[in-house]
The first five atom37 places (N, CA, C, CB, O) and aatype in JSON, in Angstrom:
{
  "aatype": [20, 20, 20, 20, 20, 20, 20, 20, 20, 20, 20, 20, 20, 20, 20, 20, 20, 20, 20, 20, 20, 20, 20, 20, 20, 20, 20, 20, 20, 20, 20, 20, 20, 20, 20, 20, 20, 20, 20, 20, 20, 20, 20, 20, 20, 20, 20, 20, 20, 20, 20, 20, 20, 20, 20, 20, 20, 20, 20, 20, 20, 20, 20, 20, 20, 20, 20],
  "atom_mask": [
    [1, 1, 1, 1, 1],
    [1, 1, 1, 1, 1],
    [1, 1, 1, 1, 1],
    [1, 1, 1, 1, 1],
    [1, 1, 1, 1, 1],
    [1, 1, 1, 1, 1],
    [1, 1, 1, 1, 1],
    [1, 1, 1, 1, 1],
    [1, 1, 1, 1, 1],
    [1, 1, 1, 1, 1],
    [1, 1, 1, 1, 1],
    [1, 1, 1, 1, 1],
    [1, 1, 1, 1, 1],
    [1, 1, 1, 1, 1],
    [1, 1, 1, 1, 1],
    [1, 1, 1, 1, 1],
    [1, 1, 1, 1, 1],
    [1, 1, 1, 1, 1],
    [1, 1, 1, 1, 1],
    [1, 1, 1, 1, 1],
    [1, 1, 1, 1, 1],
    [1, 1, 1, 1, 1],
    [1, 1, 1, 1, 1],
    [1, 1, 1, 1, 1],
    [1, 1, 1, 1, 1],
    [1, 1, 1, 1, 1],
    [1, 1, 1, 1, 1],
    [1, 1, 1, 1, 1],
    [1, 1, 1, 1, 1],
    [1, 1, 1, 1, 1],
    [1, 1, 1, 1, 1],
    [1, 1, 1, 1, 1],
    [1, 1, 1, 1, 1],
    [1, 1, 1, 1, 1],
    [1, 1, 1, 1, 1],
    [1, 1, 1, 1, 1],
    [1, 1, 1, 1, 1],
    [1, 1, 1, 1, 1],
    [1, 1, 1, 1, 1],
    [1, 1, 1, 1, 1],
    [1, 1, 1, 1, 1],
    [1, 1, 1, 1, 1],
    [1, 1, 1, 1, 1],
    [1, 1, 1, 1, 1],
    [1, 1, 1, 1, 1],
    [1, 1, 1, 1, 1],
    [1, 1, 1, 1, 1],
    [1, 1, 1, 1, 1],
    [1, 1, 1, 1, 1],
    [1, 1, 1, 1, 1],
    [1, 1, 1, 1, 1],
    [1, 1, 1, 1, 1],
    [1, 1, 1, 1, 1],
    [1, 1, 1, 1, 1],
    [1, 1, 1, 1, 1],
    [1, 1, 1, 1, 1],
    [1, 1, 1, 1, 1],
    [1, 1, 1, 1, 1],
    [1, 1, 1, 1, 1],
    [1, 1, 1, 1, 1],
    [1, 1, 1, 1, 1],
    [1, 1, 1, 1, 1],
    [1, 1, 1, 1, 1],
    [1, 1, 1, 1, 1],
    [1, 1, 1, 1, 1],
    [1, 1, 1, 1, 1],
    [1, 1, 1, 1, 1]
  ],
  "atom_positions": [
    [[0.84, -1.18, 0.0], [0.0, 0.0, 0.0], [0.89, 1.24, 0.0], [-0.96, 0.0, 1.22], [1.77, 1.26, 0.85]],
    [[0.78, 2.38, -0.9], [1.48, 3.3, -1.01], [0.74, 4.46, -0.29], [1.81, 3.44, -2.34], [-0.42, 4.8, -0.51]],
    [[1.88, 5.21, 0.94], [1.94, 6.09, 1.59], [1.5, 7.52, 0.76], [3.17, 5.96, 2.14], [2.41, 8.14, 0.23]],
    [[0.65, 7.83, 0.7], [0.21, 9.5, 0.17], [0.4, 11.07, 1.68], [-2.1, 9.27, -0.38], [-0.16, 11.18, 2.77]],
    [[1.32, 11.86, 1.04], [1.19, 12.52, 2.11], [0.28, 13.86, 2.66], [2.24, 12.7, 2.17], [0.23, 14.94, 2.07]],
    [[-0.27, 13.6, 3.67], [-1.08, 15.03, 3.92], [-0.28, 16.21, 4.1], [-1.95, 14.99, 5.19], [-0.82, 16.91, 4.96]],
    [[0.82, 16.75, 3.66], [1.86, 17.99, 3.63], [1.61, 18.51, 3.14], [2.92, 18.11, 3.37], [2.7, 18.27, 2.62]],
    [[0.79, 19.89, 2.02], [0.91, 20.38, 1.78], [0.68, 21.77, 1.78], [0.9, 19.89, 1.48], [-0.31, 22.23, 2.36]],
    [[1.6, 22.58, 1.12], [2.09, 23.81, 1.07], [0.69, 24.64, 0.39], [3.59, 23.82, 0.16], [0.25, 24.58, -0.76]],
    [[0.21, 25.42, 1.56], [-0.88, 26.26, 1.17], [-0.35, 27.21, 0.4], [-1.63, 26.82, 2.22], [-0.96, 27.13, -0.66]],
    [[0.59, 28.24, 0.31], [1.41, 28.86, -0.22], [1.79, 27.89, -1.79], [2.55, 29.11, 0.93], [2.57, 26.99, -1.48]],
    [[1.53, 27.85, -2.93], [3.0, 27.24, -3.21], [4.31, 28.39, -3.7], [2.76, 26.05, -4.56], [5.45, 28.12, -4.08]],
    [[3.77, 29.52, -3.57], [5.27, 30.3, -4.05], [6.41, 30.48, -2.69], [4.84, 32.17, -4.71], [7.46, 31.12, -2.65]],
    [[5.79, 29.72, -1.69], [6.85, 29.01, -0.32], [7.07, 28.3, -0.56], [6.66, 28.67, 0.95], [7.79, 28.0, 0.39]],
    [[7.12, 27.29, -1.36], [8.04, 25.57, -1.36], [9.31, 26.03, -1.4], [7.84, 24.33, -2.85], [9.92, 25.62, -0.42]],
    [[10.04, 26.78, -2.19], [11.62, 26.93, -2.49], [11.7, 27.57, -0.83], [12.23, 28.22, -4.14], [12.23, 26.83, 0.0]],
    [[11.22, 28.77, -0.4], [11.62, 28.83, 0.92], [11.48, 27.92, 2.35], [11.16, 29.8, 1.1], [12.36, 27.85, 3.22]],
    [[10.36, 27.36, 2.37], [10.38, 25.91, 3.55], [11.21, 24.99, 2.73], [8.62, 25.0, 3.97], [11.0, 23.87, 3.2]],
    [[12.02, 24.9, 1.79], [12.69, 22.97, 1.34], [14.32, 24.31, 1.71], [12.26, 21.72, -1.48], [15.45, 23.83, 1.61]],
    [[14.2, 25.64, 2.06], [15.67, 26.37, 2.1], [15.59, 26.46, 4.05], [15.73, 28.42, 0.97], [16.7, 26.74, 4.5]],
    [[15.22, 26.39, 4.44], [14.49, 26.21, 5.97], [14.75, 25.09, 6.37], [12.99, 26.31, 6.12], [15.26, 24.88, 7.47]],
    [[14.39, 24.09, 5.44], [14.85, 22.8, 5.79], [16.18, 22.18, 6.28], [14.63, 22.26, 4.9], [16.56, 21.5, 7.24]],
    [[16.79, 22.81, 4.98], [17.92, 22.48, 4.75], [19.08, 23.39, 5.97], [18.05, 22.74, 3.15], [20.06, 23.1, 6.64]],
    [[18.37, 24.43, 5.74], [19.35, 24.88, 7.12], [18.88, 24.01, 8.34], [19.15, 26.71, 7.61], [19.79, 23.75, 9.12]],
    [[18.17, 23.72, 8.53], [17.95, 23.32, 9.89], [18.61, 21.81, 10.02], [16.31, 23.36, 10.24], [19.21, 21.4, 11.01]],
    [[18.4, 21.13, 8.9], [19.03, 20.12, 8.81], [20.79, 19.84, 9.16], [18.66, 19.91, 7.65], [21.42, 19.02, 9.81]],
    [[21.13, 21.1, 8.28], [22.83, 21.52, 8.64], [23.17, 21.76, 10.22], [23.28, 23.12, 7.84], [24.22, 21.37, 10.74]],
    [[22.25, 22.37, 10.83], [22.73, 22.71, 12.02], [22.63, 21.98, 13.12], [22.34, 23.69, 12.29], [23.21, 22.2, 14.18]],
    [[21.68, 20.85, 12.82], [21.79, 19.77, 13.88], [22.73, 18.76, 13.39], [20.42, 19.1, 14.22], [22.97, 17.9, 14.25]],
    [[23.43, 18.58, 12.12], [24.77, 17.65, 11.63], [24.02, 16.92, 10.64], [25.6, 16.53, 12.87], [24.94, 16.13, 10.4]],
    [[23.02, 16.52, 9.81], [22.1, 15.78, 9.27], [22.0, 16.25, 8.01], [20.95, 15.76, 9.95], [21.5, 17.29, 7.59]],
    [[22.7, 15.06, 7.28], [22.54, 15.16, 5.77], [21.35, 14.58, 5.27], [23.64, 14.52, 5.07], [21.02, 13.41, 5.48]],
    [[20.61, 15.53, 4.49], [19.74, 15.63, 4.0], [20.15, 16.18, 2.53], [18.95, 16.25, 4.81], [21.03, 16.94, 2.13]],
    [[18.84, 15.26, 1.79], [19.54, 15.7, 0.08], [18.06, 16.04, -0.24], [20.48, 14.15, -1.24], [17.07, 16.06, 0.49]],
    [[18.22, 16.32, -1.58], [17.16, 16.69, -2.01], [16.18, 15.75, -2.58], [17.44, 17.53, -2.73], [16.59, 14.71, -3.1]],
    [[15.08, 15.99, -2.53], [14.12, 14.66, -3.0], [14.02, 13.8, -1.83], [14.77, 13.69, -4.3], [14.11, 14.26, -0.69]],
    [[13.82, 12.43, -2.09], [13.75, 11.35, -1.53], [14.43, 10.99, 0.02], [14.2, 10.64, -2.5], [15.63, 10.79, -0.13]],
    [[14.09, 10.89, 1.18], [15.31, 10.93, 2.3], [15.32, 9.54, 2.79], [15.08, 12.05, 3.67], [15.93, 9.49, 3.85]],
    [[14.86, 8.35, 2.4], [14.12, 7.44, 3.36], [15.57, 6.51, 4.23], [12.88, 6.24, 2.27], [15.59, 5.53, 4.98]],
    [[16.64, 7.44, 3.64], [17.57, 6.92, 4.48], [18.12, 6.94, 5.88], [18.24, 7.11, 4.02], [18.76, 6.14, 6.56]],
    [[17.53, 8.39, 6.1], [17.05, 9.03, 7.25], [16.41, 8.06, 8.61], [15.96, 9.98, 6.65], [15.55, 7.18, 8.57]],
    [[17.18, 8.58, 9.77], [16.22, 7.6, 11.08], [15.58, 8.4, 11.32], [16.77, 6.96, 12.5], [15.67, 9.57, 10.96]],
    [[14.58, 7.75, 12.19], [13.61, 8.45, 12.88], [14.37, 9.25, 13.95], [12.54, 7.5, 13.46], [13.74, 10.28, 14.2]],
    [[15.44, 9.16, 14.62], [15.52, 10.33, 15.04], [16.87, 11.3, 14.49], [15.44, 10.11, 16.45], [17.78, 11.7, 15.22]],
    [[16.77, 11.54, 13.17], [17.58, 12.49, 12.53], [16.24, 12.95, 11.95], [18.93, 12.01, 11.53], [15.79, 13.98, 12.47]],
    [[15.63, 12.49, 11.14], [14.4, 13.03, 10.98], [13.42, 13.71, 11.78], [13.91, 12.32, 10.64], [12.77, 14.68, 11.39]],
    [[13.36, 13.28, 12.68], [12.51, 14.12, 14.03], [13.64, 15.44, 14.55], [12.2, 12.73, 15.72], [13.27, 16.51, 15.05]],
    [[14.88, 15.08, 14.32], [15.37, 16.23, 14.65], [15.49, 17.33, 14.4], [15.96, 16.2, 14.73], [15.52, 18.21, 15.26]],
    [[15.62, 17.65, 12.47], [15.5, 17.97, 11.79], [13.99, 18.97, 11.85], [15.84, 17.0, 11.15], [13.94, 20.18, 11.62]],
    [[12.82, 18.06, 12.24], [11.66, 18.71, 12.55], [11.35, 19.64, 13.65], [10.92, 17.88, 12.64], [10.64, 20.65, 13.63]],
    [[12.2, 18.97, 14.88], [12.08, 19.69, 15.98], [13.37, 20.82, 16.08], [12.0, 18.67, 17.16], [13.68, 21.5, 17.06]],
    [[13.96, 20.77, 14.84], [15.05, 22.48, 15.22], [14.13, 23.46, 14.34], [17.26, 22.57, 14.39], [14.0, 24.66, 14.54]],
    [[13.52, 22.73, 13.33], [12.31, 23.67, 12.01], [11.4, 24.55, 12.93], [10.93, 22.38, 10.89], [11.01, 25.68, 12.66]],
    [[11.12, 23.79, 14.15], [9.64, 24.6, 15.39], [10.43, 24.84, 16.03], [8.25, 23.81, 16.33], [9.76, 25.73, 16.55]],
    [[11.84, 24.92, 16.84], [12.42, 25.73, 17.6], [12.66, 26.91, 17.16], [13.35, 25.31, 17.97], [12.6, 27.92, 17.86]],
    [[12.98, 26.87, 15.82], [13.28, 28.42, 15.49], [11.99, 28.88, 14.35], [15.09, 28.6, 14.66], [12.33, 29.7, 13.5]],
    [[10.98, 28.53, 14.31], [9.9, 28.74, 14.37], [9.08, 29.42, 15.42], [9.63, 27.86, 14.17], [8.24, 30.28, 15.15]],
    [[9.34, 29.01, 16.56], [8.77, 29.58, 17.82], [9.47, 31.32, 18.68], [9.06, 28.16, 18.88], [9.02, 32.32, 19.23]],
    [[11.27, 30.53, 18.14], [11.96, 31.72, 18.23], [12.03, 32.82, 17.91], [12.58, 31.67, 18.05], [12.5, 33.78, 18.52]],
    [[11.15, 32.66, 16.03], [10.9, 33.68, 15.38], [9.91, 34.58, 15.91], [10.65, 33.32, 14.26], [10.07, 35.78, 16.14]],
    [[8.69, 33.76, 16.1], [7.56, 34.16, 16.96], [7.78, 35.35, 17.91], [7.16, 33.0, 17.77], [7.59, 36.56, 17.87]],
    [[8.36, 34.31, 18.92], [8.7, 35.1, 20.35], [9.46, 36.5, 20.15], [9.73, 34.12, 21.35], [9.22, 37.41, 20.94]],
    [[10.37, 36.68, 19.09], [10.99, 37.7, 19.22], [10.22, 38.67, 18.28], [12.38, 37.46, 18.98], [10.48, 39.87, 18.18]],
    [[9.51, 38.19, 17.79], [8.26, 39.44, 16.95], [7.31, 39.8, 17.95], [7.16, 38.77, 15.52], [6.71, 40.85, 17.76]],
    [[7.04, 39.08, 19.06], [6.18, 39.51, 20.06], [6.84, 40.83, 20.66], [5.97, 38.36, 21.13], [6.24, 41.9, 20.51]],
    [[8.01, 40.79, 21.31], [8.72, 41.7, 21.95], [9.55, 42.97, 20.92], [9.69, 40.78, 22.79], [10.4, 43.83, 21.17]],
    [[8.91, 42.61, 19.84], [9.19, 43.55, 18.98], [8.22, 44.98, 19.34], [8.96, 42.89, 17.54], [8.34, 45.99, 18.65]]
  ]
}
């Protein structure tokens, strides 16, 4: 049975900027990530990857609040 994903980009003139988001975030926790396909990826380089995307997601947030 083939996996279909519920992801998508309400925006699409954001895809090039969330897959450039990605990729930084990916760099900064050590996690090679390529383009396209990742399934080489563990679950927790992959989760990591996700959880630095909402850390500085939240970071962004917070510091527009106190703006």
């Amino acid at each position: 049975m083939a996996q279909s994903s519920n992801n998508r980009i309400v925006v699409p003139e954001a895809r090039d900027a969330m897959n450039k988001f990605k990729m930084e975030a990916a760099n900064e926790v050590g996690v090679n990530l390529q383009n396209g396909y990742n399934g080489h990826l563990t679950s927790r380089e992959a989760g990591s990857v996700g959880g630095q995307m909402v850390k500085k997601m939240i970071q962004s947030y917070e510091s527009g609040l106190k703006s």
